[in-house]
C-alpha positions as a Markdown table, in Angstrom:
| # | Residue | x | y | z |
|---|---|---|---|---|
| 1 | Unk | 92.9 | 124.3 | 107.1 |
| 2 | Unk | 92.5 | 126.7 | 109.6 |
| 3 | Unk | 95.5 | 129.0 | 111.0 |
| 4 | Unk | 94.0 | 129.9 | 114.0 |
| 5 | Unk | 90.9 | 129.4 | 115.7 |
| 6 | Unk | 89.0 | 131.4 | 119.0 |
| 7 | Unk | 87.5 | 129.9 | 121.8 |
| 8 | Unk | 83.7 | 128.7 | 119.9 |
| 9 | Unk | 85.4 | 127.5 | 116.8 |
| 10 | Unk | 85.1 | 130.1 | 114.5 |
| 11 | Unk | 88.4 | 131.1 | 112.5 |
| 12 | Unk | 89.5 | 134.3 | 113.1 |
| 13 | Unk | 92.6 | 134.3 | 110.7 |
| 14 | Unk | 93.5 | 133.0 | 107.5 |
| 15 | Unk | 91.8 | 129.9 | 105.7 |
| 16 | Unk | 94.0 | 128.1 | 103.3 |
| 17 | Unk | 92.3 | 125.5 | 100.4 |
| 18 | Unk | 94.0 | 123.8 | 98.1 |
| 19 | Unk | 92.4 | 123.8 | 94.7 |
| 20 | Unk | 92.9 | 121.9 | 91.7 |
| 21 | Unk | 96.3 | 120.1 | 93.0 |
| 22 | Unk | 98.9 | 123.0 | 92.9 |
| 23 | Unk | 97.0 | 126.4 | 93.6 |
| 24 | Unk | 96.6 | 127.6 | 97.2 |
| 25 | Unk | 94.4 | 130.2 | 97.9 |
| 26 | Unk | 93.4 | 132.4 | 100.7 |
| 27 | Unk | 89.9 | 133.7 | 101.7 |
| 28 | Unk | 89.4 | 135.8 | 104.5 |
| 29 | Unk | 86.8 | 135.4 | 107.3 |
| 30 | Unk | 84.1 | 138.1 | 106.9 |
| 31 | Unk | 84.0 | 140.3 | 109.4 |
| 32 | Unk | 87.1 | 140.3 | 111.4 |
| 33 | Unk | 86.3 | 143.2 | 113.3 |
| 34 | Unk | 83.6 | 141.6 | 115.2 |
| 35 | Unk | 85.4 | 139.0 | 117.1 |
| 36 | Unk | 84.7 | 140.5 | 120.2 |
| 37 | Unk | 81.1 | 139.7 | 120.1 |
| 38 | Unk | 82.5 | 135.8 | 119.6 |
| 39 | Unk | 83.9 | 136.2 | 122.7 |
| 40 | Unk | 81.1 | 137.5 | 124.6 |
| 41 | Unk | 78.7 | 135.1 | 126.6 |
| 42 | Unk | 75.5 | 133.7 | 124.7 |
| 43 | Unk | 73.1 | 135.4 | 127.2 |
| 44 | Unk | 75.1 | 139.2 | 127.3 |
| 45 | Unk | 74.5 | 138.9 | 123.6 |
| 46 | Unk | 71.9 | 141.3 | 121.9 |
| 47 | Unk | 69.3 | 139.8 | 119.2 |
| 48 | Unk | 71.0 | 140.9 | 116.4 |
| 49 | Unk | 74.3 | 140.1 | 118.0 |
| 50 | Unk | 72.9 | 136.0 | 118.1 |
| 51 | Unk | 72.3 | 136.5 | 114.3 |
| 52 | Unk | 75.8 | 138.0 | 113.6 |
| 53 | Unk | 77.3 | 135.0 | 115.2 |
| 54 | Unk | 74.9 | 132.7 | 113.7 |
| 55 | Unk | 75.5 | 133.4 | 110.6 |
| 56 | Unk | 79.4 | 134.0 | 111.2 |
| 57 | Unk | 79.3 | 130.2 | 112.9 |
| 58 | Unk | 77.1 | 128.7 | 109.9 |
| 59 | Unk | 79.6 | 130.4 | 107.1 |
| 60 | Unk | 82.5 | 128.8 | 109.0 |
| 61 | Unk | 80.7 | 125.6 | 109.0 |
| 62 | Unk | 79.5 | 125.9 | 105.3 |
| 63 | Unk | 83.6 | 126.7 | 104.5 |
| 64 | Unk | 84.4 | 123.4 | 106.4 |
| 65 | Unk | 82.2 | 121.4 | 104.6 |
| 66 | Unk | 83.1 | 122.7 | 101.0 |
| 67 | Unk | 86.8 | 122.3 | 101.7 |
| 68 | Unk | 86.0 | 118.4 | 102.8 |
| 69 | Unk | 83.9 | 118.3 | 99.5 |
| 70 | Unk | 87.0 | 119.5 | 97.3 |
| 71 | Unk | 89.3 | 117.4 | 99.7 |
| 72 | Unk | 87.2 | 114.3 | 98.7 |
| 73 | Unk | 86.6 | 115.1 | 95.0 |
| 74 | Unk | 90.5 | 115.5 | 94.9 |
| 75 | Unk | 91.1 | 111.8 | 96.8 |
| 76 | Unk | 88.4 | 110.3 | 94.9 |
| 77 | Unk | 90.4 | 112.0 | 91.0 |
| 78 | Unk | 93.4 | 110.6 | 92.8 |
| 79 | Unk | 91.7 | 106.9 | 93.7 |
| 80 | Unk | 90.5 | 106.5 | 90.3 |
| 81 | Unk | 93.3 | 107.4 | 88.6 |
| 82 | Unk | 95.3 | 105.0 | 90.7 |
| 83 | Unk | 92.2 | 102.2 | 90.4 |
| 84 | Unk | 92.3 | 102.7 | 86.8 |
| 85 | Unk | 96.4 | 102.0 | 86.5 |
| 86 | Unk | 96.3 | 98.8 | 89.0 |
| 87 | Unk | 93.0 | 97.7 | 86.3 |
| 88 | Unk | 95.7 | 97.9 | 83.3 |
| 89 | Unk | 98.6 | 96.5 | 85.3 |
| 90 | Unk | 96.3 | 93.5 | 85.8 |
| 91 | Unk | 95.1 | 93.1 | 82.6 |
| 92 | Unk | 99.6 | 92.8 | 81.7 |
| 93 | Unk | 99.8 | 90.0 | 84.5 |
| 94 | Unk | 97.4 | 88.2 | 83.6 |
| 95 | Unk | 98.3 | 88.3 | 79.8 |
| 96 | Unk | 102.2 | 87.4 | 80.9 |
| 97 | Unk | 100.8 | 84.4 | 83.5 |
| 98 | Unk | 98.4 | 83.0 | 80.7 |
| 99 | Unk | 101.8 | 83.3 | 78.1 |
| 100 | Unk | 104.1 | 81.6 | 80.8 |
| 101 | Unk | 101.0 | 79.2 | 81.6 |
| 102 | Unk | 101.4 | 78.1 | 77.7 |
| 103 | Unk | 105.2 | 77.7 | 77.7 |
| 104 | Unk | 105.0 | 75.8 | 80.5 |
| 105 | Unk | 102.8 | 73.6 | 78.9 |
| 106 | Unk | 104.4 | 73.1 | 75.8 |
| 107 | Unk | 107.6 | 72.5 | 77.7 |
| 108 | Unk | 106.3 | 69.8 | 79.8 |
| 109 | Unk | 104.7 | 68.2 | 76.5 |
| 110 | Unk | 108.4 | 68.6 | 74.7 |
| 111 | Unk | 109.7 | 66.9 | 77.8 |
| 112 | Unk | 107.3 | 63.6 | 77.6 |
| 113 | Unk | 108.4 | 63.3 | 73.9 |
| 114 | Unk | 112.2 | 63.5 | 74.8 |
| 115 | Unk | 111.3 | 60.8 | 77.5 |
| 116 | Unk | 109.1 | 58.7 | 75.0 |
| 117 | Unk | 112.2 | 59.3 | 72.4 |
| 118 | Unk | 114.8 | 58.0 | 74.9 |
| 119 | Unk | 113.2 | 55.3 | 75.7 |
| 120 | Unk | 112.6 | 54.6 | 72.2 |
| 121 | Unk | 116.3 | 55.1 | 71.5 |
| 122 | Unk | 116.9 | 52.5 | 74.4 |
| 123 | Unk | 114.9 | 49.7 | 73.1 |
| 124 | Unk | 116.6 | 49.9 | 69.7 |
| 125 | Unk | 120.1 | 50.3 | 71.2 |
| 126 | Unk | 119.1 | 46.9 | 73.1 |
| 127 | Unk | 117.9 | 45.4 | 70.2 |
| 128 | Unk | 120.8 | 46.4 | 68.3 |
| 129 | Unk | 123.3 | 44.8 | 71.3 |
| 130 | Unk | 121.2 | 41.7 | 71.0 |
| 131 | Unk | 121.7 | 41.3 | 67.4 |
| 132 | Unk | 125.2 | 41.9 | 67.5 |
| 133 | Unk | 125.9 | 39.3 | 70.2 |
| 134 | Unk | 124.0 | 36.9 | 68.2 |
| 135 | Unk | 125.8 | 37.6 | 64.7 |
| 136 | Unk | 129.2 | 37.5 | 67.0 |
| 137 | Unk | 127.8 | 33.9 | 68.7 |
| 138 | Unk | 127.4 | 33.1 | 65.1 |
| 139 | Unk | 131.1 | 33.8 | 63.6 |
């Protein structure tokens, strides 16, 4: 992340990266003291002044793109650890919904037997009532 930045893009100042999660640390631009040739037009420049800036512009650029590499190693550490958690916490639901997909199933069989054993229980209370009305009939 750059602090501050001139008119062409190139960082003047400080350059903060973030390494390894909790470490900050601070490089400084090469060359400070030439940031008046950055200012300069392209065509008042000299040969060797072109080269300077060149190679000033393609540092900056090479610092940009290494920082984006260690930003994306970081977010892709921070993705899989994250991908890796959600992987387990799936694994758990789906062992609790096949455990509650069991109950429920042995449930809903206990339930047909209570509802086969009530109406078992009805047929003998009837035949029972029967009876008795007949041995009453007969006394």
């Amino acid at each position: 992340m750059s602090l501050a930045q001139n008119q062409s893009g190139i960082s003047n100042e400080i350059i903060l990266s973030q390494t390894n999660g909790s470490t900050v640390q601070a490089s400084q631009s090469p060359n400070t003291s030439n940031a008046p040739v950055l200012r300069k037009s392209h065509s008042t420049l000299s040969q060797a002044e072109r080269a300077q800036r060149k190679r000033m512009i393609d540092q900056a650029y090479r610092g940009r793109v290494k920082l984006h590499k260690e930003q994306m190693k970081s977010n892709l550490e921070t993705l899989t650890g994250e991908n890796e958690s959600l992987k387990k916490e799936n694994q758990s639901l789906k062992a609790a919904n096949a455990s509650m997909n069991q109950t429920l199933t042995d449930q809903a069989k206990e339930i047909d037997q209570l509802r086969s054993d009530l109406l078992q229980l009805k047929n003998d209370h009837e035949k029972q009532n029967i009876l008795l009305e007949t041995l009453s009939g007969l006394l």
